[in-house]
Wavefront OBJ file of the C-alpha trace (Angstrom):
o trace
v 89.833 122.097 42.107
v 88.165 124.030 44.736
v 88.727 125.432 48.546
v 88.488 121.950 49.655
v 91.333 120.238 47.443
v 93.942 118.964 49.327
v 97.513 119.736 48.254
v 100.584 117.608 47.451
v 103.646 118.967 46.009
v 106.540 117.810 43.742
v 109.671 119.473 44.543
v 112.748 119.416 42.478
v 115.744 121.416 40.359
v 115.240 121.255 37.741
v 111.261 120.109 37.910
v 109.988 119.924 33.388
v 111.151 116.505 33.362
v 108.780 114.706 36.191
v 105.567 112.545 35.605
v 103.995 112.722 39.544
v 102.208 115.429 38.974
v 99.699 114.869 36.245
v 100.255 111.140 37.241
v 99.282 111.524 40.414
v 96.398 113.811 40.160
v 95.155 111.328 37.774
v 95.290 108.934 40.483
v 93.432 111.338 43.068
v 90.739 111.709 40.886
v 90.614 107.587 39.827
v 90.151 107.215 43.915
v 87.750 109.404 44.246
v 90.177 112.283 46.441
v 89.665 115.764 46.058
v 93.605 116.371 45.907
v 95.934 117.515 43.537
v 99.624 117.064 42.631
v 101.507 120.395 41.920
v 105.181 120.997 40.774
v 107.584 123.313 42.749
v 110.865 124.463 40.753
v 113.094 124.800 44.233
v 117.161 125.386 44.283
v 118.728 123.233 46.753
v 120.219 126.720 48.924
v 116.345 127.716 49.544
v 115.173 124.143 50.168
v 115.053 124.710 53.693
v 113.405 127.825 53.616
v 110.656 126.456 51.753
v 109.791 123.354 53.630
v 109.858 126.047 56.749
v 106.908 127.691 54.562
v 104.954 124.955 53.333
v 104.342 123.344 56.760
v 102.507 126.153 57.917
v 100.074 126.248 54.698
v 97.840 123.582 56.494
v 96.168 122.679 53.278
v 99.372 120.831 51.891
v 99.231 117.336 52.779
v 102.278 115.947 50.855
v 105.380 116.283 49.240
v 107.058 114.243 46.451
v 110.876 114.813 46.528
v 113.121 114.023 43.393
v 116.740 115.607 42.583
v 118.596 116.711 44.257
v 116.685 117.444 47.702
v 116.076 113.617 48.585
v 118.745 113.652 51.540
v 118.258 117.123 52.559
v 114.489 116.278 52.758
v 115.024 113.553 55.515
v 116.283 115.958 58.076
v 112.726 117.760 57.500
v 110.856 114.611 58.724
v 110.050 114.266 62.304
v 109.672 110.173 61.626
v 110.197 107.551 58.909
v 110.785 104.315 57.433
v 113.009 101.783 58.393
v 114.223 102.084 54.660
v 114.415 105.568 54.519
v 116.152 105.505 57.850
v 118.860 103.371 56.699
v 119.463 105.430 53.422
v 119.150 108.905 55.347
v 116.542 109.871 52.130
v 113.528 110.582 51.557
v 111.560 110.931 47.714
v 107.886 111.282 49.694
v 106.783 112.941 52.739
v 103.130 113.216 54.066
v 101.569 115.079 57.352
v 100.417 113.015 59.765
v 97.485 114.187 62.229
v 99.278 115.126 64.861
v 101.332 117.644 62.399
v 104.556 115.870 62.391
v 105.329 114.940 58.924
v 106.558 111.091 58.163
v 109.035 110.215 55.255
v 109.553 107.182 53.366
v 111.918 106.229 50.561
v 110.000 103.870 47.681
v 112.232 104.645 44.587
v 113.603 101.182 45.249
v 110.736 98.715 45.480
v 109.180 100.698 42.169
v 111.495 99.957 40.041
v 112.260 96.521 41.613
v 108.257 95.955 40.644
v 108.783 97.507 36.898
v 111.720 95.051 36.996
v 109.471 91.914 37.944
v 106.744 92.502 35.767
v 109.260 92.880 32.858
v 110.433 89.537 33.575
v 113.469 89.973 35.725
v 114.253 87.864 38.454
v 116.811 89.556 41.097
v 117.151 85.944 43.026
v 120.920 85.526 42.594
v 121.596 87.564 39.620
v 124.530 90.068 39.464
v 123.729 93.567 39.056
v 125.459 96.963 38.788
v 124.191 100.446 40.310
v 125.666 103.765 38.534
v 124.842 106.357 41.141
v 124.498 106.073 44.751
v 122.915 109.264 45.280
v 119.304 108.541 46.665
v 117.885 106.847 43.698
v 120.778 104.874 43.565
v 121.195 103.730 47.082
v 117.220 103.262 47.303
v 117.484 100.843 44.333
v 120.447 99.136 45.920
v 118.851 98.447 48.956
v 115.651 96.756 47.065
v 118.055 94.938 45.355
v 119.729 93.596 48.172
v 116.154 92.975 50.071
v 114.925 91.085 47.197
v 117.798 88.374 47.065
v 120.215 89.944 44.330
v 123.318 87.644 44.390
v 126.091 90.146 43.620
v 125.745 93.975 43.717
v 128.222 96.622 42.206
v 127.845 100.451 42.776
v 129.358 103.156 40.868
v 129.717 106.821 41.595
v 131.808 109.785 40.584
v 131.698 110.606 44.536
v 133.965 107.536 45.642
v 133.242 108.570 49.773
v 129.621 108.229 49.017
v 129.413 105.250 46.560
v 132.216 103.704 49.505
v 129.434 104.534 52.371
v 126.658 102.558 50.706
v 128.591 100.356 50.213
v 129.567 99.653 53.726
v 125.867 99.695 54.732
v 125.082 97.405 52.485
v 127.248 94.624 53.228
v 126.127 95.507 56.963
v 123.042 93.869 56.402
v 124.310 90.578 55.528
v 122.719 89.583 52.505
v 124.958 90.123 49.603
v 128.016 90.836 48.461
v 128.579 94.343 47.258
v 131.228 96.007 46.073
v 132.521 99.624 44.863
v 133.142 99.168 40.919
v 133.882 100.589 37.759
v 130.757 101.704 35.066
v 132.113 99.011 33.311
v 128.582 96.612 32.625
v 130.326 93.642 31.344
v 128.840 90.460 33.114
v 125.810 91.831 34.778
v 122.647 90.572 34.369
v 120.876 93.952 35.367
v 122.113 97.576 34.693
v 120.732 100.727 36.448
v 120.840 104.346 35.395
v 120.414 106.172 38.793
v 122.182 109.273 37.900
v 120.894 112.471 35.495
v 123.065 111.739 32.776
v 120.806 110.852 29.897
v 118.706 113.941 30.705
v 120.988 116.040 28.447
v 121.238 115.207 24.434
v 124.598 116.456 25.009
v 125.423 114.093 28.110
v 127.471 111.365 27.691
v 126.158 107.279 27.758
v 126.710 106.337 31.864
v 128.141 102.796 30.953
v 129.633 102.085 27.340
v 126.664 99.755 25.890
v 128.585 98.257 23.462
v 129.512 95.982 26.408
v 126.289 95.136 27.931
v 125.036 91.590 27.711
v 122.494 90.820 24.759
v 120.309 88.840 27.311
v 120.861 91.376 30.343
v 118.243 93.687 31.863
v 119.115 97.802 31.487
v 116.813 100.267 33.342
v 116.967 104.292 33.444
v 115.262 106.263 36.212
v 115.556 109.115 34.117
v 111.701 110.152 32.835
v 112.774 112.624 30.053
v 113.157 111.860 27.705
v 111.113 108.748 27.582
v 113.545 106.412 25.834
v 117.145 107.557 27.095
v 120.069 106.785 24.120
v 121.578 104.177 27.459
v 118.015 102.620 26.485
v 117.826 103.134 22.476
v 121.725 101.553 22.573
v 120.663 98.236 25.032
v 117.467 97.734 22.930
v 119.418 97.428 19.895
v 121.923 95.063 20.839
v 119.125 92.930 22.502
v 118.775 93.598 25.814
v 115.363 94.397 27.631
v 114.705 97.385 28.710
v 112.779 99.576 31.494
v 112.220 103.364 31.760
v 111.292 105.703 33.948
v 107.989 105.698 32.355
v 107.544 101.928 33.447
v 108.944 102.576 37.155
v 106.543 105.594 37.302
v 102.975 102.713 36.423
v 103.839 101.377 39.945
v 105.444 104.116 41.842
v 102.542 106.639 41.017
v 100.204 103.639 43.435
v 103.010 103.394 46.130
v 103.151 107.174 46.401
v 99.223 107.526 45.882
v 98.925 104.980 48.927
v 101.320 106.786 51.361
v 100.006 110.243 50.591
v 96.710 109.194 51.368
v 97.557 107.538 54.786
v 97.402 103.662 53.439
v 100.006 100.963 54.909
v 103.260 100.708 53.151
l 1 2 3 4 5 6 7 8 9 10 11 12 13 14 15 16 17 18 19 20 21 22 23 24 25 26 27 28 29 30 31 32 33 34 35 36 37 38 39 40 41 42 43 44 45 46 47 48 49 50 51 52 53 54 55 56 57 58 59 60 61 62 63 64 65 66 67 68 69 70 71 72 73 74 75 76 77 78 79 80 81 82 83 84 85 86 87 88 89 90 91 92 93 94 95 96 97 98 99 100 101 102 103 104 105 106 107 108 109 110 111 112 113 114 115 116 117 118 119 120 121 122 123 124 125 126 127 128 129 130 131 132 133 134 135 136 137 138 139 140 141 142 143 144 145 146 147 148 149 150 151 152 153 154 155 156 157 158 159 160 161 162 163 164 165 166 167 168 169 170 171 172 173 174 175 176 177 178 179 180 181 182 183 184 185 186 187 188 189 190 191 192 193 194 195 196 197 198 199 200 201 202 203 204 205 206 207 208 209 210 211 212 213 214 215 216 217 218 219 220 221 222 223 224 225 226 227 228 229 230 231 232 233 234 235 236 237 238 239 240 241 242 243 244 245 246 247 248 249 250 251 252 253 254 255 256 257 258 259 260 261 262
């Protein structure tokens, strides 16, 4: 690093737990970019007040958003996606020349790719979300892009899992429905909340109940192997961590910051 490095930041509460840092700094220096990734520890009540800050330090570039500031982040971003439009959420924002700064949402079509090089095909298959928060609805909405046949989402915050919901069948191209945790029957299970993060937290669905030939992913990056994963792997089912969404997401994000199409 040196006066000229360019700076991207990862912003989160809590903040040990993500890869994008080191990951993407790796990636900077694999290109050839005199950047680096750096992690901000940020509550959500003085969110604002710091993306008020760090658009006036001209040397920051980017920002990486994870929990919880992913839908407070959007309102910072004077354009963005059609996808990150439609979910009102952001998880990366980048300044554009003319200093406005432009937001997308790519949660979704990472771990749809970790998905497809695993071996999973979403064409018709039935799948169940656990958390619509901005993970959640991000993966939802890949989901649904991608040709999933069925689509359940669950969420302790019934008016928000209800909302995606809605906006989801809007588009016409499968059926989704508000539903229990319950994972019987689905070919592919998502972890989009925290719980996992915790030893002490509770399993999201029961796994006891999970198919022996179904796909079960965890967004969750720490710890690597979540017990929701440990639990499907031993009863047979494939799995994919955070770890694996992070191989492709760390190019997506790497390509936006940087000013490549997306």
């Amino acid at each position: 690093m040196d006066g000229e490095t360019r700076l991207h930041l990862c912003v989160g509460d809590p903040i040990a737990q993500v890869k994008s840092p080191e990951g993407l700094t790796r990636e900077f220096s694999a290109r050839g970019v005199n950047a680096a990734c750096i992690p901000a520890h940020v509550s959500s009540d003085d969110f604002a007040r710091f993306m008020s800050v760090i658009k006036r330090v001209t040397n920051i570039d980017g920002v990486v958003i994870t929990v919880p500031h992913k839908f407070a982040a959007f309102g910072h971003c004077e354009r963005a996606s059609g996808r990150a439009r439609f979910l009102s959420a952001v998880n990366v924002m980048r300044r554009e020349r003319e200093g406005d700064w432009f937001g997308d949402m790519t949660d979704g079509v990472a771990l749809l790719a970790a998905l497809r090089a695993c071996g999973f095909d979403p064409n018709g298959a039935r799948a169940l979300v656990v958390g619509a928060g901005g993970a959640g609805s991000a993966v939802a909405l890949a989901l649904v892009e991608a040709g999933i046949g069925e689509l359940a989402v669950c969420d302790t915050d019934a008016k928000r899992c209800d909302s995606v919901v809605a906006r989801l069948n809007g588009l016409g191209a499968a059926r989704v429905r508000s539903a229990s945790a319950d994972p019987s029957g689905y070919s592919l299970i998502v972890n989009a909340t925290p719980v996992g993060m915790s030893p002490t937290d509770p399993l999201p669905v029961d796994a006891v109940r999970i198919d022996q030939r179904a796909f079960v992913a965890d967004l969750i990056t720490r710890p690597a192997t979540t017990p929701l994963l440990e639990c499907a792997r031993r009863g047979g089912a494939l799995v994919v961590s955070g770890g694996d969404m992070f191989l492709p997401q760390k190019t997506i994000l790497a390509d936006f910051l940087l000013g490549s199409p997306n």
